[in-house]
N, C-alpha and C positions, 0 to 999 in steps of 0.2 A: 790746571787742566793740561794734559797731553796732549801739545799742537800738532802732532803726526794723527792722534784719533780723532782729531778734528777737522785736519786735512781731508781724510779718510770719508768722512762723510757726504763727502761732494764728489761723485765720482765726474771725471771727465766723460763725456757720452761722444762718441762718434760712431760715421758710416766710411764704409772701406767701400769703396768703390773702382773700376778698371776703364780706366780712359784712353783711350786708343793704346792700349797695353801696357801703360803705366798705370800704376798703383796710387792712388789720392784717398788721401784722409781726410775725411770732412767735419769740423767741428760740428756738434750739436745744439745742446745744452748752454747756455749761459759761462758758467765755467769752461768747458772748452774754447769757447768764441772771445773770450778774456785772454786766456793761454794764447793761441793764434794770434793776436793783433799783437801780442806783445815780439812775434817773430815777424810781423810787415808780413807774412803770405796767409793767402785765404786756405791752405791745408796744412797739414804735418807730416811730417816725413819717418820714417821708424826710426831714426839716431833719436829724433827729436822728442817720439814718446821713450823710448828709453831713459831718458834724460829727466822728464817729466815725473817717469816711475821712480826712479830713483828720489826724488825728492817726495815723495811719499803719498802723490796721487795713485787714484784708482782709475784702470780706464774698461770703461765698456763700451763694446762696440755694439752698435744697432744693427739688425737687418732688416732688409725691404722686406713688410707681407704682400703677400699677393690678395 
């Protein structure tokens, strides 16, 4: 089996949020909150999901409903 399409099936889920005018990425999902611990901080940072992409995760971002 092709471990890239199986990667693939676990997308990373996060929320983009604007905290005092900085930009934080909030893990979601189980797989995301795995990713995250393994960098010691509670968010991500865009090198960091680049980085992530490149190893052949998928990432979606949530938005707040109202």
């Amino acid at each position: 089996m092709n471990q890239k399409n199986e990667i693939t099936n676990y997308p990373l889920q996060v929320i983009i949020k604007n905290v005092y005018g900085m930009e934080r990425i909030y893990p979601v999902n189980d797989t995301a909150k795995k990713i995250t611990s393994l960098t010691k901080k509670r968010t991500l940072d865009r090198e960091e999901i680049k980085i992530i992409k490149e190893l052949g995760y998928q990432i979606e971002v949530l938005t707040d409903q109202l």
